[in-house]
N, CA, C and O of each residue as an XYZ file, in Angstrom:
804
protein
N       0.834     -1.198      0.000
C       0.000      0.000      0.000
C       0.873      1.254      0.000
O       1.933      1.290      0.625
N       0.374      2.354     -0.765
C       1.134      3.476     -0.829
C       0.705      4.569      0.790
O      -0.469      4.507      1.155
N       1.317      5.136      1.314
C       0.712      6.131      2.621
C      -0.235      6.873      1.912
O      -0.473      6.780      0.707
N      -0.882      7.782      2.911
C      -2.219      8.114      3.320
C      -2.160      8.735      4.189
O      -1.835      8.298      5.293
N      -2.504     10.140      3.913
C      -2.890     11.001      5.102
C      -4.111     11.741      5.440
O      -4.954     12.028      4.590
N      -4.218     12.095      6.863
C      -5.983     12.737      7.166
C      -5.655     13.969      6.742
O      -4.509     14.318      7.025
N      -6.535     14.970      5.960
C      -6.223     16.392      5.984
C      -6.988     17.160      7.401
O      -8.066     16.860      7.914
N      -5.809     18.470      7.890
C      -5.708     18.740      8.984
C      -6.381     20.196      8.891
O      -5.613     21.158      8.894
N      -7.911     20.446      8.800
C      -7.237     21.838      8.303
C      -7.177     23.340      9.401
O      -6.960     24.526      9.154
N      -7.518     22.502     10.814
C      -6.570     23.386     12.122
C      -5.108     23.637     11.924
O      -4.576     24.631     12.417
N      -4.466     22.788     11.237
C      -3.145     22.988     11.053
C      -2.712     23.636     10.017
O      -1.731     24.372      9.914
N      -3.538     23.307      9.210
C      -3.655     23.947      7.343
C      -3.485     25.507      7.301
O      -2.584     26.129      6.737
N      -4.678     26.072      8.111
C      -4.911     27.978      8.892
C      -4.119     28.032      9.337
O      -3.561     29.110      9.136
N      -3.331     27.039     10.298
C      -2.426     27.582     11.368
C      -0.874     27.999     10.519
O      -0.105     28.903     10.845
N      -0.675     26.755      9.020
C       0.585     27.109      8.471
C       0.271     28.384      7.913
O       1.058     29.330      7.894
N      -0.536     28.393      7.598
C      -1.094     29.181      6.475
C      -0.346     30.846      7.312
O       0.599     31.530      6.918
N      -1.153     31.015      8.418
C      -1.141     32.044      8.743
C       0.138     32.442      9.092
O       0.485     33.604      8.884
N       1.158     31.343      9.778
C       2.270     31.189     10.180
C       3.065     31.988      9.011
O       3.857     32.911      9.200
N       2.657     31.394      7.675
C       3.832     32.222      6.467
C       3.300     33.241      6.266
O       4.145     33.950      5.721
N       2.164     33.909      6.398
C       1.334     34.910      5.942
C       2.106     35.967      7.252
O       1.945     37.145      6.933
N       2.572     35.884      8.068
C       2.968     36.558      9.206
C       4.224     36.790      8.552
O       4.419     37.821      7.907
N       4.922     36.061      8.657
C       6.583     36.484      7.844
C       6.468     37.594      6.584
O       5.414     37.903      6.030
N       7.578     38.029      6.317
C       7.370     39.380      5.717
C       7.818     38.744      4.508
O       8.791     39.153      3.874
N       7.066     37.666      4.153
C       7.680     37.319      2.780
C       6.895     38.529      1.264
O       5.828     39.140      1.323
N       7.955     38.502      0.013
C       7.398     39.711     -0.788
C       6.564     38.366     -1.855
O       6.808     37.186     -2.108
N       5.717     39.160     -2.163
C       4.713     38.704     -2.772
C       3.928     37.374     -2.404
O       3.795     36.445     -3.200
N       3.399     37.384     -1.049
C       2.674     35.690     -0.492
C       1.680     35.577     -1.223
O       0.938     36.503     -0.895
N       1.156     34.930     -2.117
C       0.235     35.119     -2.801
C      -0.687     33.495     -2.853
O      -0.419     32.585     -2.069
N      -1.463     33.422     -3.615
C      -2.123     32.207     -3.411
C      -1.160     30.540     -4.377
O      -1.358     29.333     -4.240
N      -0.213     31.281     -5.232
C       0.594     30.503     -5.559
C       1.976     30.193     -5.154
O       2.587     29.241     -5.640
N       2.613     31.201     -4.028
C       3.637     30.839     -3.374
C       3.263     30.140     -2.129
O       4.095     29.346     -1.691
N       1.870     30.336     -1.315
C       1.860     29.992     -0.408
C       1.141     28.413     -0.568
O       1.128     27.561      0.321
N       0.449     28.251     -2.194
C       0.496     26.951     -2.869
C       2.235     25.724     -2.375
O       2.319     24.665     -1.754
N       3.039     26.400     -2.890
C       4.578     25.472     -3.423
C       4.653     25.686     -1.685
O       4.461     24.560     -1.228
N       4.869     26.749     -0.440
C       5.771     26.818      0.459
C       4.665     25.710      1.057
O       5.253     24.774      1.598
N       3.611     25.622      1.082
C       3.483     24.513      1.930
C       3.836     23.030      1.455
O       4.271     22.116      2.156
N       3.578     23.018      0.266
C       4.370     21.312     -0.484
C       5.256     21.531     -0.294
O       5.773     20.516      0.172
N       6.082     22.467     -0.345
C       7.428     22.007      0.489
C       7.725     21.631      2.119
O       8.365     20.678      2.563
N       7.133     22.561      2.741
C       6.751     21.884      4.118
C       6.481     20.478      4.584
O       7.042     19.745      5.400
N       5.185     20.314      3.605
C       4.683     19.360      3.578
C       5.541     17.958      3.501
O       5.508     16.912      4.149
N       6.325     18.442      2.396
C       7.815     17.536      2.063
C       8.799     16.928      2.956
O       9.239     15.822      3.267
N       8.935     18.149      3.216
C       9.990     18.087      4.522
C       9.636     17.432      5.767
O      10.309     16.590      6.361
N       8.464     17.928      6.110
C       8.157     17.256      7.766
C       8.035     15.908      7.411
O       8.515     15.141      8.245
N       7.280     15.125      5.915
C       7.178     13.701      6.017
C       8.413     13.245      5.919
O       8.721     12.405      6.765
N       9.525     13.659      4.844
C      10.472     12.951      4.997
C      11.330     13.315      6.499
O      12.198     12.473      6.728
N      11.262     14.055      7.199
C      11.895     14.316      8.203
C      11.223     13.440      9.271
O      12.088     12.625      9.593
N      10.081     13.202      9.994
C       8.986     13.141     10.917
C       8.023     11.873     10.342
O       7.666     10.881     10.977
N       7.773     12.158      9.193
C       6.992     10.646      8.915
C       5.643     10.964      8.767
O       4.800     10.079      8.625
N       5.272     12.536      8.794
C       3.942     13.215      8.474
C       4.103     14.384      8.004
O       4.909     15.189      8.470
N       3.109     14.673      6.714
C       3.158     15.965      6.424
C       2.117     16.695      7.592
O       1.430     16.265      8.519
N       2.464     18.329      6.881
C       1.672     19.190      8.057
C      -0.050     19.135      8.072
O      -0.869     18.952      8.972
N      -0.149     19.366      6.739
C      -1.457     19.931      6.761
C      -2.302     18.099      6.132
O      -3.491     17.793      6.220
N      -1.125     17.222      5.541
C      -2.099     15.917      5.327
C      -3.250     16.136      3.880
O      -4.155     15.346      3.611
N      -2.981     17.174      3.238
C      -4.015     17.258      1.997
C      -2.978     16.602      0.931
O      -1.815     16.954      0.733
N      -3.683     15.584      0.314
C      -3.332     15.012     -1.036
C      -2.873     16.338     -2.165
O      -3.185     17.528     -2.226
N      -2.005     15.466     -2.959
C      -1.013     16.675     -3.737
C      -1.262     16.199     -5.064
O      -1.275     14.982     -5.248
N      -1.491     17.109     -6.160
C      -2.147     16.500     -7.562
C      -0.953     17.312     -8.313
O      -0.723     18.320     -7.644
N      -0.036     17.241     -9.553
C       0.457     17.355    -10.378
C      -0.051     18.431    -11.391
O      -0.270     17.887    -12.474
N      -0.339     19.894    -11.415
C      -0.769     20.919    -12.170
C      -0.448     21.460    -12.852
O       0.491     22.019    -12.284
N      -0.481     21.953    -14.156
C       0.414     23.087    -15.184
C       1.469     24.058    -14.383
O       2.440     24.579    -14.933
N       1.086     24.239    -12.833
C       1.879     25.110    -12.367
C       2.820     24.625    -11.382
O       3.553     25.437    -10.817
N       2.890     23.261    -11.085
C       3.577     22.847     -9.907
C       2.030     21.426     -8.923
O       0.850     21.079     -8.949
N       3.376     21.203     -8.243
C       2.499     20.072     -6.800
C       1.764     20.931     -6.471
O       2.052     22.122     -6.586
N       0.388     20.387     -5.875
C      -0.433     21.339     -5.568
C      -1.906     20.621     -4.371
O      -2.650     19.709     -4.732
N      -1.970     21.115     -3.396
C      -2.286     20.688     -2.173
C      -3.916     20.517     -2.853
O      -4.300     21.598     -3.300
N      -4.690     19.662     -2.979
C      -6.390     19.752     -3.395
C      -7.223     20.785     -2.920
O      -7.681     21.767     -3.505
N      -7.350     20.356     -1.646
C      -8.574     21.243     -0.643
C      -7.452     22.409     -0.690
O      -7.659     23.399     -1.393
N      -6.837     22.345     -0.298
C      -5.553     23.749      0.125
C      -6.579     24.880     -1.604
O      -7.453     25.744     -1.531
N      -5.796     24.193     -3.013
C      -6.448     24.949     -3.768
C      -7.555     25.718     -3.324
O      -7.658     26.878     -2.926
N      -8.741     24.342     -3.570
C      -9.496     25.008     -3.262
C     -10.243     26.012     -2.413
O     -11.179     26.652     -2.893
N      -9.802     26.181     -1.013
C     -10.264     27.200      0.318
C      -9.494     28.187     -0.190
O     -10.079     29.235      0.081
N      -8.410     28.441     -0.833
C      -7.902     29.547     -1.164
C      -8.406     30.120     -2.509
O      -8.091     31.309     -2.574
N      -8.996     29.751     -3.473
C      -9.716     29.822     -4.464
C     -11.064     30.599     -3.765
O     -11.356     31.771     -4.000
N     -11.820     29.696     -2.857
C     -13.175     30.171     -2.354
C     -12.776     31.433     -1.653
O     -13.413     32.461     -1.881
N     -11.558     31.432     -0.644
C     -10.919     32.697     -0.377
C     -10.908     33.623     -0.645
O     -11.185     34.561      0.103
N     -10.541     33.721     -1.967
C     -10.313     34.933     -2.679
C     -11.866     35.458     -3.572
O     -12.121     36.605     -3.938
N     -12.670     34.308     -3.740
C     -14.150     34.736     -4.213
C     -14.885     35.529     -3.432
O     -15.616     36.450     -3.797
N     -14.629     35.069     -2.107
C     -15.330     36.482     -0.902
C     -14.683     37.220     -0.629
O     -15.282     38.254     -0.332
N     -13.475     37.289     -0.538
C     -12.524     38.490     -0.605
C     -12.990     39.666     -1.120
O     -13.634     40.615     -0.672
N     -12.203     39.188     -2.831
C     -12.170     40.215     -4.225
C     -13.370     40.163     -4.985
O     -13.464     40.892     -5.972
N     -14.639     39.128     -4.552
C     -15.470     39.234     -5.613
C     -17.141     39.032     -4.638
O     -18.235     38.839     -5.168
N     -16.916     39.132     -3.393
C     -18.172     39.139     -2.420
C     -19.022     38.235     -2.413
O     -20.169     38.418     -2.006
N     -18.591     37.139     -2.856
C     -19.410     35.863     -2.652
C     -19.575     35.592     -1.189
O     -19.165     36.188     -0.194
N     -20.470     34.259     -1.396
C     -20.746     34.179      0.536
C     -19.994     32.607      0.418
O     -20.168     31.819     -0.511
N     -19.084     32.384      1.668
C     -18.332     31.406      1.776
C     -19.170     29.973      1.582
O     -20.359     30.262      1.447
N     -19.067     29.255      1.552
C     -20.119     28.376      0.860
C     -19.414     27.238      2.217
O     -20.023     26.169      2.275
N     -18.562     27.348      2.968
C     -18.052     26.321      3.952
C     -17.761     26.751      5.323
O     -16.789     27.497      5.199
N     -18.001     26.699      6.267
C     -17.201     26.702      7.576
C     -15.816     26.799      7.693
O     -15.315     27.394      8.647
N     -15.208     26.325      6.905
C     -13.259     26.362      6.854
C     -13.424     27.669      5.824
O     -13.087     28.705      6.397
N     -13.782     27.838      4.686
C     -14.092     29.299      4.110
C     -14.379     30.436      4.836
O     -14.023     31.565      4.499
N     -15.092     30.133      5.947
C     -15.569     31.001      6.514
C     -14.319     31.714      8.145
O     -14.291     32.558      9.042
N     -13.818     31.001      7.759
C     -12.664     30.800      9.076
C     -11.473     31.460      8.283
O     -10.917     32.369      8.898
N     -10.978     31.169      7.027
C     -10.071     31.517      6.230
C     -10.076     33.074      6.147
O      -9.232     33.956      6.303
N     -11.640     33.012      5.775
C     -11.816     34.858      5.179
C     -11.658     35.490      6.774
O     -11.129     36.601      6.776
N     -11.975     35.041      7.919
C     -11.761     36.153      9.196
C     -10.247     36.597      9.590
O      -9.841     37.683     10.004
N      -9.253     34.869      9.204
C      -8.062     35.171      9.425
C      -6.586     35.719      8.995
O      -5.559     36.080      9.570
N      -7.120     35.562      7.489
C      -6.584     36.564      6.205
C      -7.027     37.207      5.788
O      -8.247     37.049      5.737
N      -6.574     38.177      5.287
C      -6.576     39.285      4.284
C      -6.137     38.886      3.233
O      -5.155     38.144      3.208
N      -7.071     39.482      1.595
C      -6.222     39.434      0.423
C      -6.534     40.778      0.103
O      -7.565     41.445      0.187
N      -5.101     41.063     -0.381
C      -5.088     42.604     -0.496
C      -5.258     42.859     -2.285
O      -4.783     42.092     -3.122
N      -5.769     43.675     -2.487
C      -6.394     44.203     -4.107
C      -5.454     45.159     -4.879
O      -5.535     46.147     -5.609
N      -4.803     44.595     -4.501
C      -3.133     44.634     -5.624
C      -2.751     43.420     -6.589
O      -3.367     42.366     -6.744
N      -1.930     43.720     -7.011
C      -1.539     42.627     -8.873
C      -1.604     41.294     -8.299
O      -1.926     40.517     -9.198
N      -1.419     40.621     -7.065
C      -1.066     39.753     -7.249
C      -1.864     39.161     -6.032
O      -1.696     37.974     -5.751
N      -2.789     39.994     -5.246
C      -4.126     39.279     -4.707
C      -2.686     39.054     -3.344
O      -1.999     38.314     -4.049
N      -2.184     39.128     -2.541
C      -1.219     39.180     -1.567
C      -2.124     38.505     -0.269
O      -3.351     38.585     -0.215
N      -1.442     37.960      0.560
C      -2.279     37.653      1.511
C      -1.380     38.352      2.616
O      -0.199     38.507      2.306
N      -1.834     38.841      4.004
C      -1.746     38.992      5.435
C      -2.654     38.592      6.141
O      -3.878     38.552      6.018
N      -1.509     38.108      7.373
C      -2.540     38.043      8.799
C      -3.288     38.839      9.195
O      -2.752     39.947      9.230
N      -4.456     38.838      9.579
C      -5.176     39.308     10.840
C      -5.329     38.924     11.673
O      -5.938     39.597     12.505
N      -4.880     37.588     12.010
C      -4.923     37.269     13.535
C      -3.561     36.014     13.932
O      -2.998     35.345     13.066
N      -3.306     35.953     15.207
C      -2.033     35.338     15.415
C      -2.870     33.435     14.958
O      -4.025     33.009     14.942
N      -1.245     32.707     14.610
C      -1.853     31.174     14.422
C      -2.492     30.473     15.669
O      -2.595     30.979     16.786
N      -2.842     29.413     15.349
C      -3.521     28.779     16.372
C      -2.319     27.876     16.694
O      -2.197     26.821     16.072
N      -1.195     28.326     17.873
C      -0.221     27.569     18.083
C      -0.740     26.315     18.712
O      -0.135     25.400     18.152
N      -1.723     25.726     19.773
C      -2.385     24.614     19.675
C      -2.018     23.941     18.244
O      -0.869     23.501     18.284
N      -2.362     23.827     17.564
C      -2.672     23.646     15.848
C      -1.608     23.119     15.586
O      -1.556     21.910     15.361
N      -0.708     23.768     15.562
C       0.750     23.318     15.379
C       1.942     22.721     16.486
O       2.013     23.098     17.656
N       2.911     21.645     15.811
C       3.798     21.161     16.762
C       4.740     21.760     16.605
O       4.836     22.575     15.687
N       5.821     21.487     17.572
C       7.015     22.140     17.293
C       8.071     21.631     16.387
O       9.071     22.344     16.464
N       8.221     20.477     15.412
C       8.331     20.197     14.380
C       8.080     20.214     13.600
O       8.746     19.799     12.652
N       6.285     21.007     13.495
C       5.911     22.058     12.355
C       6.488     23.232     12.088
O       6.927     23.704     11.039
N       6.414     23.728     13.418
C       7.202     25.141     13.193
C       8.794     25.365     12.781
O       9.330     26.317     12.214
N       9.354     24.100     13.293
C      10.473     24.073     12.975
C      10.990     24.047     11.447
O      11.930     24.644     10.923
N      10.065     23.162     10.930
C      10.333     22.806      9.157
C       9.400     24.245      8.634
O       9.873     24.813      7.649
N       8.463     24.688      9.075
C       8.287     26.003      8.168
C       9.543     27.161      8.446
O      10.141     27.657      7.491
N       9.791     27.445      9.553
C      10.910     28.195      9.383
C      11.715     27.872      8.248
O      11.799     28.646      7.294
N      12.435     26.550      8.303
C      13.625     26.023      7.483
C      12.981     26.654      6.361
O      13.614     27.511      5.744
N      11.517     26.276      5.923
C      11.199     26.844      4.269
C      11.085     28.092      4.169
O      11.100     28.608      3.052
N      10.990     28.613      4.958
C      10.925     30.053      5.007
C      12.130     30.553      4.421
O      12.246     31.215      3.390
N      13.283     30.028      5.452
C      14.549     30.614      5.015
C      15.163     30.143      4.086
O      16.011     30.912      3.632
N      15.089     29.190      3.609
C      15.524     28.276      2.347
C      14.354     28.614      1.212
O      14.737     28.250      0.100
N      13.130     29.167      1.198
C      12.707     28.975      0.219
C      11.997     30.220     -0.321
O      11.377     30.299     -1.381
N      12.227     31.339      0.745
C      10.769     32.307      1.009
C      11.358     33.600     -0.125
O      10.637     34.270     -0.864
N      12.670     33.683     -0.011
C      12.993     34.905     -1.018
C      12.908     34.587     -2.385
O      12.803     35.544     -3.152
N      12.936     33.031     -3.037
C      12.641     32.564     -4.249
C      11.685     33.083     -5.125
O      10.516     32.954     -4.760
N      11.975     33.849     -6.596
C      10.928     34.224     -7.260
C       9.884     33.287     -7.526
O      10.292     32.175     -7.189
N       8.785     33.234     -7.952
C       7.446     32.351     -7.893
C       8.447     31.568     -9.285
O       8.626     30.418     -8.884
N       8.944     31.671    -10.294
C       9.354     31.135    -11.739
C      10.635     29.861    -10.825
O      10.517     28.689    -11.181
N      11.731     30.174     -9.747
C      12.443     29.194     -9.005
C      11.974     28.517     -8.400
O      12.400     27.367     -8.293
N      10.705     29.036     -7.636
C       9.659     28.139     -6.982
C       9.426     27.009     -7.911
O       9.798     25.861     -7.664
N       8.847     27.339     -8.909
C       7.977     26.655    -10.103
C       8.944     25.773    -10.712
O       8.469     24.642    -10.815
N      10.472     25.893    -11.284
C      11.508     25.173    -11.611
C      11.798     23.870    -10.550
O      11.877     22.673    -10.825
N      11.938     24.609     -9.126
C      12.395     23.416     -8.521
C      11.476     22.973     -7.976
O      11.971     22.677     -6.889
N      10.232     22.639     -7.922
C       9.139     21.981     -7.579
C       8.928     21.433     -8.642
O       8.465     20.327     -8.364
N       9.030     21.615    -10.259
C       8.607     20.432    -11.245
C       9.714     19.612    -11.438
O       9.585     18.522    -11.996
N      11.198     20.172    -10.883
C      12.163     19.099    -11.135
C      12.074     17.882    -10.216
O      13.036     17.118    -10.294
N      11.120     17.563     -9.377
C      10.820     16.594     -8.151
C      10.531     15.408     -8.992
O       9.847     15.339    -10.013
N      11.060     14.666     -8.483
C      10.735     13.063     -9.128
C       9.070     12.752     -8.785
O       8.350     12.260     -9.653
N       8.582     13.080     -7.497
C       7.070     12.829     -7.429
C       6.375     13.983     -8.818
O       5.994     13.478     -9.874
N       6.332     14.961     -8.671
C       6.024     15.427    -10.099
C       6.097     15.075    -11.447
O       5.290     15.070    -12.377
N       7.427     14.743    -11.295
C       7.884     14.036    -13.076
C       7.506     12.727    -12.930
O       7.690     11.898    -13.822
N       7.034     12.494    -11.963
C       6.804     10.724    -12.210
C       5.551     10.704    -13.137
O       5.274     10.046    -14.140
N       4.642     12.048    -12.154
C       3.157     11.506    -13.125
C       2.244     12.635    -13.764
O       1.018     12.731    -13.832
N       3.212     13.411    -14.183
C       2.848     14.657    -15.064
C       3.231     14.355    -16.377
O       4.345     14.090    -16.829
N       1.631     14.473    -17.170
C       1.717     14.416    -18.600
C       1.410     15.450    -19.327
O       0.324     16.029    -19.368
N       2.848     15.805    -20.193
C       2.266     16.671    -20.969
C       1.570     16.934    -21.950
O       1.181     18.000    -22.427
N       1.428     15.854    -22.236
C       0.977     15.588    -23.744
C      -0.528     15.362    -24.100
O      -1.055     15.413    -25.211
N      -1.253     15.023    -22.523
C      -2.900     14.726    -22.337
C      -3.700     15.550    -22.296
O      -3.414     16.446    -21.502
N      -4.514     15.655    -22.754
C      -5.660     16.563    -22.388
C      -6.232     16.544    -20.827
O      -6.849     17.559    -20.502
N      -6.120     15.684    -20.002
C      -5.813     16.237    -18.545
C      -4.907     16.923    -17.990
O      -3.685     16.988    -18.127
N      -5.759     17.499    -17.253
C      -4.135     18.336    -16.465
C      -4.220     18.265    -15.321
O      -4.186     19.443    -14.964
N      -4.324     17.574    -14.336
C      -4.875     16.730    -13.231
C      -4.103     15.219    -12.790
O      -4.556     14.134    -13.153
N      -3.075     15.344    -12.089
C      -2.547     14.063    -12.001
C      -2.215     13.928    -10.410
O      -1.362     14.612     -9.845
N      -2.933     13.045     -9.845
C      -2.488     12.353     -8.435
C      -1.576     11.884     -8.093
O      -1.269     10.748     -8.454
N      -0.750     12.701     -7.177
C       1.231     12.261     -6.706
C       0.563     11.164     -5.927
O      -0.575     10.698     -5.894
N       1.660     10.937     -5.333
C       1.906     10.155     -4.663
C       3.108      9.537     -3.082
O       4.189      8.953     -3.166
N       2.485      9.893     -2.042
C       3.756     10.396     -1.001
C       4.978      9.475     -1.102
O       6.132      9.730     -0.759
N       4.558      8.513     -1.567
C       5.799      7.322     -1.571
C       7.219      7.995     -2.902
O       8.309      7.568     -3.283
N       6.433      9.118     -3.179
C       7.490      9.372     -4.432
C       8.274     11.093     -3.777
O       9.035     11.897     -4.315
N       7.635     11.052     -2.467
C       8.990     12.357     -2.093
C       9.796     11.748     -1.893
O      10.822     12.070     -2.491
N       9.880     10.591     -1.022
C      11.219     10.274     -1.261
C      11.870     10.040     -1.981
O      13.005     10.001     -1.506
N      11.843      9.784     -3.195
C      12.873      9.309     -4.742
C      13.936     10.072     -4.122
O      14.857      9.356     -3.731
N      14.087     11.351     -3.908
C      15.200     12.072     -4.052
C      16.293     11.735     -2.932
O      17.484     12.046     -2.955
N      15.751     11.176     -2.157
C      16.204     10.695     -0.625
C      16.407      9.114     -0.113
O      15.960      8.579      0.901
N      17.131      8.632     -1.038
C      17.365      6.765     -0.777
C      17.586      6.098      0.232
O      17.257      4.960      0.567
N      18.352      7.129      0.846
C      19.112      6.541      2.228
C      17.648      6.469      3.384
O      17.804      5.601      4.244
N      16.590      7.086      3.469
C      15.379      6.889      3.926
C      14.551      6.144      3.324
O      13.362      6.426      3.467
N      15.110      4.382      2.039
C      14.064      3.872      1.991
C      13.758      3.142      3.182
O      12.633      2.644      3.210
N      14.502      2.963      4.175
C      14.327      2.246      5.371
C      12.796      2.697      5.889
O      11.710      2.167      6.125
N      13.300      3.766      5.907
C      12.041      4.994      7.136
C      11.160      4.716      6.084
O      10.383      3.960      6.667
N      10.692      4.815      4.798
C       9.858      4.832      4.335
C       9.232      3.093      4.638
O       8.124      2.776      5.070
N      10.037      2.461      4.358
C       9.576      1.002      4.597
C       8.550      0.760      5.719
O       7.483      0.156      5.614
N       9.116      1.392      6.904
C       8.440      1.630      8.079
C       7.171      2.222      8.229
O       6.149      1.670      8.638
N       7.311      3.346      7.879
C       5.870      4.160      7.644
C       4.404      3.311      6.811
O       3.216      3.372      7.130
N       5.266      2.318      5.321
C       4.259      1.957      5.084
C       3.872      0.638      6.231
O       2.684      0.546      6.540
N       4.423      0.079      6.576
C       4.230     -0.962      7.557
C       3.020     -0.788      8.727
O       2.100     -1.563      8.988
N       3.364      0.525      9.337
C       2.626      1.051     10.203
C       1.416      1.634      9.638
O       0.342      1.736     10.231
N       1.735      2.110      8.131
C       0.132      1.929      8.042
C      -0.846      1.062      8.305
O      -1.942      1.012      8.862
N       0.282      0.069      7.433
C      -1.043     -1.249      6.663
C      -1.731     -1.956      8.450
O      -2.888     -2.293      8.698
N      -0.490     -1.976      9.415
C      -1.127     -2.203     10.511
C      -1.871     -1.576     11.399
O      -2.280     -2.284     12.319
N      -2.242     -0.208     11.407
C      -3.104      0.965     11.944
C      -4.212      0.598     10.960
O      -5.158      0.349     11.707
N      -4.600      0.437      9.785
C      -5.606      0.077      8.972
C      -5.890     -1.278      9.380
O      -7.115     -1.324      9.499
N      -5.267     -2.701      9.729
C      -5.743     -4.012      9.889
C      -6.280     -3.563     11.164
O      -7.509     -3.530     11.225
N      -5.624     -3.208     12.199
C      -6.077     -3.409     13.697
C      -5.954     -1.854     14.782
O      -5.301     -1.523     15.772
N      -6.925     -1.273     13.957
C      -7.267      0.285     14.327
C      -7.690      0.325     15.658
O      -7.089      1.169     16.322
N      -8.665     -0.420     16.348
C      -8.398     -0.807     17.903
C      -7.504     -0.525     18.701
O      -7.470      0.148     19.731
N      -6.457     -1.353     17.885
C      -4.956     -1.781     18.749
C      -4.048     -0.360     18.649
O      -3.541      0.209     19.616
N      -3.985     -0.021     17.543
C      -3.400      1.026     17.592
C      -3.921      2.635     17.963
O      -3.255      3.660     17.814
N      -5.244      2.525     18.462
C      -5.359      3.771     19.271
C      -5.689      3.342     20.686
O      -6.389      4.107     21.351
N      -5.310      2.323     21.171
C      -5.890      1.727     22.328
C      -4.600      2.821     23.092
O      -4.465      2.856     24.315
């Protein structure tokens, strides 16, 4: 079996807001797209879980978080265009960001994260992306996120879809010396799925 994760999305607001606080230039709905797949990246191969746990699909523009898209999509419809949030997590999004009505739709905080929400090995790996990744123009973003072996594994260019489902077992490609850890992780799935009892007992 390939891993599987729950999406988190107390933790999702909480990264969210976490980078939206940093004085990064231009946070927009497509950098703060890539900085969390990278996060995301990092804490599983580091920790053995991503942050926020939303499935990652293969897009014309880069890895790209599903639901993440979408609440930031609905985001910006009540924002910049006065729609009424159509969700409870929409509705939570629009109180705790701002998108500002400049070129590039920018996001800020309005309110501090929900440190509850987050561990301290979350915070730890968003920093790292922060500083490793946050001054990157959106076009370096976009380069080194399609050069990822989980991307190139299952991005076609040539289809009339443009829609392709990664796969977590493929962040690691880049990282061999963790097929061990990965071995493990799937193990502990398949046994948290046989005997779910046992393992939250």
């Amino acid at each position: 079996m390939t891993l599987s994760f729950e999406f988190d999305f107390e933790a999702t607001k909480a990264a969210l807001l976490y980078l939206a606080s940093k004085e990064l230039s231009q946070f927009d709905k497509y950098r703060a797209i890539k900085l969390l797949f990278l996060a995301d990246r990092e804490h599983l191969l580091r920790f053995g879980r991503p942050i926020t746990g939303d499935k990652y699909n293969a897009l014309p523009f880069g890895p790209t978080g599903d639901r993440i898209l979408n609440f930031l999509g609905e985001l910006e419809s009540v924002a910049l265009e006065g729609e009424l949030p159509k969700s409870p997590e929409v509705a939570e999004l629009v109180a705790s960001l701002e998108v500002a009505e400049d070129e590039y739709s920018t996001y800020h905080a309005k309110v501090e994260p929900d440190w509850d929400a987050l561990s301290k090995s979350d915070i730890n790996v968003l920093n790292h992306v922060v500083e490793e990744h946050g001054h990157k123009s959106f076009n370096e973003l976009k380069k080194f996120t399609h050069d990822m072996t989980a991307y190139k594994s299952v991005w076609r260019e040539d289809q009339g879809q443009r829609k392709f489902p990664m796969v977590f077992d493929d962040f690691f490609a880049e990282e061999p010396e963790k097929s061990g850890f990965l071995k493990e992780l799937r193990e502990n799935q398949t046994i948290a799925k046989a005997f779910p009892s046992t393992m939250n007992a």
